[in-house]
C-alpha positions as CSV (number, residue, x, y, z in Angstrom):
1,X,0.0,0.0,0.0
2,X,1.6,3.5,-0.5
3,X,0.7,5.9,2.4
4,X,1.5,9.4,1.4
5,X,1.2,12.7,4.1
6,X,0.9,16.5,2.4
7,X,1.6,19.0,4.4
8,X,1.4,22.6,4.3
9,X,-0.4,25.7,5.5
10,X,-4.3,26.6,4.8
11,X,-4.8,28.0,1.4
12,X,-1.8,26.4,-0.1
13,X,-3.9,23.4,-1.6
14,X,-2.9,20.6,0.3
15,X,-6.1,19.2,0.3
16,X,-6.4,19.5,-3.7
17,X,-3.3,17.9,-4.1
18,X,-3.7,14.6,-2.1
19,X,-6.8,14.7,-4.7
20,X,-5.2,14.8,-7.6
21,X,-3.0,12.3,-6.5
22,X,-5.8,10.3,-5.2
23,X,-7.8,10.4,-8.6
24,X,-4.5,9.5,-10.4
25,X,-4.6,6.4,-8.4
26,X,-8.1,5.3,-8.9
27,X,-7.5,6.0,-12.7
28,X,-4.5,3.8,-12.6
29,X,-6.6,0.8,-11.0
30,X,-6.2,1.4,-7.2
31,X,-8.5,1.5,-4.7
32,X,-8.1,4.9,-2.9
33,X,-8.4,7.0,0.6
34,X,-8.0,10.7,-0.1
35,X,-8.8,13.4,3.0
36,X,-7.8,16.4,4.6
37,X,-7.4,16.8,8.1
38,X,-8.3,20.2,9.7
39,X,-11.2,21.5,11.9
40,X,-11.7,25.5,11.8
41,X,-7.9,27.0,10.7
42,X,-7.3,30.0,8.9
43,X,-5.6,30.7,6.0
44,X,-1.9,29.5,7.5
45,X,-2.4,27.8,10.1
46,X,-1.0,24.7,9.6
47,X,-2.9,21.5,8.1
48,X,-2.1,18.3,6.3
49,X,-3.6,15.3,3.9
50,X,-3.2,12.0,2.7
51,X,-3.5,9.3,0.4
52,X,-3.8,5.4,0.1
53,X,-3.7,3.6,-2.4
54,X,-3.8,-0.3,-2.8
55,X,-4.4,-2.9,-5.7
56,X,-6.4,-4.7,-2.4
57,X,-9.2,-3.6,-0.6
58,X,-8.4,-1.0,2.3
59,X,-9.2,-1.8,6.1
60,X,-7.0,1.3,7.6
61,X,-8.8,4.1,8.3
62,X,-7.8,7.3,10.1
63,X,-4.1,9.6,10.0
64,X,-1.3,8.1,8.0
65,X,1.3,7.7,11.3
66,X,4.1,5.0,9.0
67,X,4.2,7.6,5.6
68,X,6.3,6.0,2.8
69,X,6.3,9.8,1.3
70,X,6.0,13.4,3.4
71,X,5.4,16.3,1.3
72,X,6.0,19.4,2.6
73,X,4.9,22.7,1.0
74,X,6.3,25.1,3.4
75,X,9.4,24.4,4.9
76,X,8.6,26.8,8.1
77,X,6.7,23.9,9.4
78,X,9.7,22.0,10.3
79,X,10.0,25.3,12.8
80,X,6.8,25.7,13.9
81,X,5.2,21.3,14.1
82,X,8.1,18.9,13.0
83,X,6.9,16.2,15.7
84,X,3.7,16.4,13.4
85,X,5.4,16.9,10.0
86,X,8.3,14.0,10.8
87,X,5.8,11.5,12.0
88,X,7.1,8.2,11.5
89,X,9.6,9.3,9.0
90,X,12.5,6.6,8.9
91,X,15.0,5.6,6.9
92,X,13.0,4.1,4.4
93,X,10.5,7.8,3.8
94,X,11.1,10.0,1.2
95,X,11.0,13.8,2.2
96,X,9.7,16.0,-1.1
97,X,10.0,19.8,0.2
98,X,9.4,23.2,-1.8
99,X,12.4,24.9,-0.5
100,X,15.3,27.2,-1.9
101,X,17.8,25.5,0.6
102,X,20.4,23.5,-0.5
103,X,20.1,19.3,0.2
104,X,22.9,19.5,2.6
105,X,20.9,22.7,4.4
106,X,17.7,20.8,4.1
107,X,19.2,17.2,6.1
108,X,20.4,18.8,8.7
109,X,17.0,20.0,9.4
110,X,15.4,16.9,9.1
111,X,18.2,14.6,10.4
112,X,16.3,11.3,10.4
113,X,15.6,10.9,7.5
114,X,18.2,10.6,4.4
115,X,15.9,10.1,1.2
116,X,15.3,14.3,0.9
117,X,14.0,16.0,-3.0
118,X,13.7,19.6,-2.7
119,X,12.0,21.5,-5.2
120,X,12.7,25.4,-6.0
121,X,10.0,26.7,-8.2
122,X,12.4,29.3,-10.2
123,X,14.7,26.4,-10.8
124,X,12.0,24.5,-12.7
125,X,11.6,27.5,-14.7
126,X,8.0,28.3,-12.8
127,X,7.6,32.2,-12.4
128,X,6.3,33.7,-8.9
129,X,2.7,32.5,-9.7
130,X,2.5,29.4,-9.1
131,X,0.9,26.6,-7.9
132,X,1.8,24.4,-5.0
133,X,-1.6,22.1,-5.3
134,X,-0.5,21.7,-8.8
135,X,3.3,20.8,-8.1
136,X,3.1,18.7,-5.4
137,X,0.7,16.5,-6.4
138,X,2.3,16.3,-9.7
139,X,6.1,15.7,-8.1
140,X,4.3,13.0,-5.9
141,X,2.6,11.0,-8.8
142,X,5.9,10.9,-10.6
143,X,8.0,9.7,-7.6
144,X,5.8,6.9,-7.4
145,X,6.4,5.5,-10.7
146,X,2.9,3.7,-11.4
147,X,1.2,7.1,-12.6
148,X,1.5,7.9,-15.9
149,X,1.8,12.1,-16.8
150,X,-1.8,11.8,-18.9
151,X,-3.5,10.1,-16.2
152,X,-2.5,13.2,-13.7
153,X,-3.3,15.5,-16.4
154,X,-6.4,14.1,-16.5
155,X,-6.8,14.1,-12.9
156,X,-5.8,17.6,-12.9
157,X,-8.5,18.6,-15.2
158,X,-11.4,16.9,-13.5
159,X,-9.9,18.5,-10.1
160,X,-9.7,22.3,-11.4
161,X,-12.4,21.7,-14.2
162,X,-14.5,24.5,-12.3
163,X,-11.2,27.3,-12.8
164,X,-10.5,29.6,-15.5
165,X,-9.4,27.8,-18.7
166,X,-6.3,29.9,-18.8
167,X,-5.3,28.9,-15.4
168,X,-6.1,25.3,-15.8
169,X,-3.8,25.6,-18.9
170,X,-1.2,26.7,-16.7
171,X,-1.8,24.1,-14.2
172,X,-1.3,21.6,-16.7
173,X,2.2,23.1,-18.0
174,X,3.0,23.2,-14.5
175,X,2.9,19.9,-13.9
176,X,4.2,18.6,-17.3
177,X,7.8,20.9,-16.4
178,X,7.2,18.8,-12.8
179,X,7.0,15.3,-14.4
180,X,9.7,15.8,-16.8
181,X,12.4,17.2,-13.9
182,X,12.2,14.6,-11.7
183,X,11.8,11.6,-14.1
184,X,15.3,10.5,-12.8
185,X,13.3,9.9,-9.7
186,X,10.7,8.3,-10.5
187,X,10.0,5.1,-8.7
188,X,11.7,6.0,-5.4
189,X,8.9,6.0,-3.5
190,X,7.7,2.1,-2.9
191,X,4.6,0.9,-1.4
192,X,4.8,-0.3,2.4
193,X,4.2,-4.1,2.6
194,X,3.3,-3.8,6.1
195,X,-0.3,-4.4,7.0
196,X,-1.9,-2.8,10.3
197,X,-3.1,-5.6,13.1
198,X,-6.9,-5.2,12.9
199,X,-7.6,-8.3,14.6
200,X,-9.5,-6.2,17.4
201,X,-11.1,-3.3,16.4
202,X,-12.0,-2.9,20.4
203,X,-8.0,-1.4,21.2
204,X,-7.3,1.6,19.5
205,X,-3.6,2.9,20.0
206,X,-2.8,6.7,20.7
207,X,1.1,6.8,20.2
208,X,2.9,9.6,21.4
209,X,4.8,12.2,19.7
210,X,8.6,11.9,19.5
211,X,9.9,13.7,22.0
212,X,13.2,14.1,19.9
213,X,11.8,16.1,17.5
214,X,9.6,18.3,18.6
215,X,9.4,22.0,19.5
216,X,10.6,23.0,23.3
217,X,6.8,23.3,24.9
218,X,7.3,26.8,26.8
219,X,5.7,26.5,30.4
220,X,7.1,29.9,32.2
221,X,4.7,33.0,31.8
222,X,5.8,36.3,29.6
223,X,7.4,33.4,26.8
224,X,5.2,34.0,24.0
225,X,7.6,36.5,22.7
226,X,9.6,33.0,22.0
227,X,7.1,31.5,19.7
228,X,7.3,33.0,15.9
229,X,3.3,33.1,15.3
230,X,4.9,35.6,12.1
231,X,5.5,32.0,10.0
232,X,1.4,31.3,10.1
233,X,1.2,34.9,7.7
234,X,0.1,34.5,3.7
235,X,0.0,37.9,3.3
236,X,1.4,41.0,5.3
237,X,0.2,45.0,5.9
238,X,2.4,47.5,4.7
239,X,2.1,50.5,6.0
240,X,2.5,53.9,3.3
241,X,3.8,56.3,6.2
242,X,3.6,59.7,3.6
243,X,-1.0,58.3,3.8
244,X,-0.7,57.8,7.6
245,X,-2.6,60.4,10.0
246,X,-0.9,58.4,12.8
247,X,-4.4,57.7,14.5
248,X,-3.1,54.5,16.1
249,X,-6.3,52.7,15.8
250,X,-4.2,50.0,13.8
251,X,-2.7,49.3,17.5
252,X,-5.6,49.8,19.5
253,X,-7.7,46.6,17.1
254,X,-4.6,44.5,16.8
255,X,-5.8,41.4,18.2
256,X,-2.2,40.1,18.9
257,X,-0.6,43.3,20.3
258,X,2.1,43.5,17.8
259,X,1.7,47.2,16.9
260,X,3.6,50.0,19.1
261,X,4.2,53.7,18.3
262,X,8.0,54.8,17.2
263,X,9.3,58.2,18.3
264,X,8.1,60.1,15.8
265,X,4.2,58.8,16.7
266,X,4.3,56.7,14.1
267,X,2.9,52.5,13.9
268,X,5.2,49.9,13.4
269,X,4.1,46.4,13.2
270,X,6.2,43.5,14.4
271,X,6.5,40.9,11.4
272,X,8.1,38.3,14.0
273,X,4.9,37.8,15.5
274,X,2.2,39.0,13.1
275,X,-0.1,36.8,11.9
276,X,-1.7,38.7,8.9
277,X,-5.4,39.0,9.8
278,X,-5.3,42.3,8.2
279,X,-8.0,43.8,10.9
280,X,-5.5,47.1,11.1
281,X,-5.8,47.6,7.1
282,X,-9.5,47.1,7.9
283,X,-9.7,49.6,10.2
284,X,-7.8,52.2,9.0
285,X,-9.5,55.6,8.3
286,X,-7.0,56.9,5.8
287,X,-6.6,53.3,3.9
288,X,-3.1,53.8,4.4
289,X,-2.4,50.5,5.1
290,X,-2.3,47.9,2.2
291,X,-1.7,43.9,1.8
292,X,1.0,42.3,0.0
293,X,1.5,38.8,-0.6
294,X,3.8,36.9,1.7
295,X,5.9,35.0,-1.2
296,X,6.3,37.9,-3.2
297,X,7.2,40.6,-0.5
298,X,10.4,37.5,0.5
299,X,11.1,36.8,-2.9
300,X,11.3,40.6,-3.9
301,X,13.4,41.3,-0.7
302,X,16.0,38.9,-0.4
């Protein structure tokens, strides 16, 4: 059976992907298990997916805890979750990431596990506009090595039928450009023999986190400072100080506090912290305060 966990961030199209890659399957003759997992999260917060698929009926039901592939679509969740991320990753897993770090950068964050494929959109010749639902479902049918490109193309249409035809068009190109890169790949992920006991469906089994991996839990009061809630943000107020009457209201509706006044009266907002909710831009008399896309602001600053 291949197990396969998506990870990402709310609106980044995790759970579109594990259906493209579910449909794929069913296309190619398996029988399939394709959901998301998420209760009322925002846009950021963090959430994952997952697929089965199996020539053979399938009894498992529930979170994928023994993944033979983790995608990850934003590499700040090895920051922020990697207990839930890493989850019974071993030497065996295959780690598929969209990151700009190097391999070497990339296993010494995720040090048990050896079997790491980063992808870089601008190295697969993908401008700033694209599409992570799209790529990682794509990258994940190819790894497998039993999905052929026109069966995800034509799991990709009946997925985004509903979208623009020019985007759809773009999808597609997408995830031709994905297919044909990492070709010299494909195959490296195998499906897990290993069958779950479910002789009695009376014990259920609630394992524990490893302890190894996961983030320091921070007990003392006044630590919050410690814990960067900035990595949740999709998109980010900017503030035009030559539009700003320097009301302060921005700070007085911040739900999160992480507004304060400079010298010269004027807001500054803390980026470390803020979680891009835009109430200040909301709330601002003088509309002086505008939203930019996360991805764009980073790739047009570093």
């Amino acid at each position: 059976m291949y197990r396969i966990r998506f990870h990402g961030r709310g609106g980044d199209g995790m759970k579109t992907a594990s259906r493209i890659l579910g449909s794929s399957f069913f296309i190619e003759g398996y029988q399939v298990q394709d959901a998301p997992k998420y209760g009322a999260e925002r846009r950021g917060a963090p959430v994952f997916a997952y697929v089965r698929a199996d020539h053979n009926p399938i009894y498992e039901r529930g979170e994928i805890h023994k993944p033979d592939l983790i995608v990850i679509a934003d590499e700040t969740l090895l920051q922020v979750t990697p207990q839930t991320v890493l989850e019974g990753a071993d030497k065996n897993t295959v780690i598929l990431i969209i990151s700009d770090k190097s391999i070497t950068e990339l296993e010494k964050l995720i040090t048990s596990v050896k079997r790491v494929i980063s992808i870089n959109p601008p190295d697969f010749d993908l401008n700033s506009h694209y599409f992570l639902s799209t790529i990682t479902s794509a990258a994940s049918a190819c790894l497998t090595g039993v999905i052929k490109l026109n069966t995800l193309l034509q799991s990709i249409e009946l997925e985004l039928n509903p979208v623009k035809a020019g985007l759809l068009n773009e999808n597609i190109s997408i995830a031709e450009k994905i297919f044909d890169k990492l070709k010299i790949f494909s195959g490296i992920v195998t499906e897990n023999k290993e069958k779950i006991n479910l002789s009695d469906p009376r014990l259920i089994v609630l394992p524990l986190h490893n302890s190894s991996i996961a983030t320091p839990v921070i007990r003392k009061s006044s630590n919050s400072i410690k814990s960067n809630t900035g990595t949740w943000r999709t998109v980010r107020p900017v503030i035009n100080y030559d539009e700003c009457s320097r009301c302060m209201l921005c700070d007085i509706y911040c739900p999160d506090g992480v507004i304060t006044e400079n010298e010269n009266g004027f807001p500054v907002i803390d980026y470390v912290h803020c979680k891009g909710c835009l109430i200040c831009a909301e709330i601002c008399p003088a509309h002086a305060i505008k939203k930019e896309d996360e991805k764009s602001f980073r790739s047009n600053t570093v």
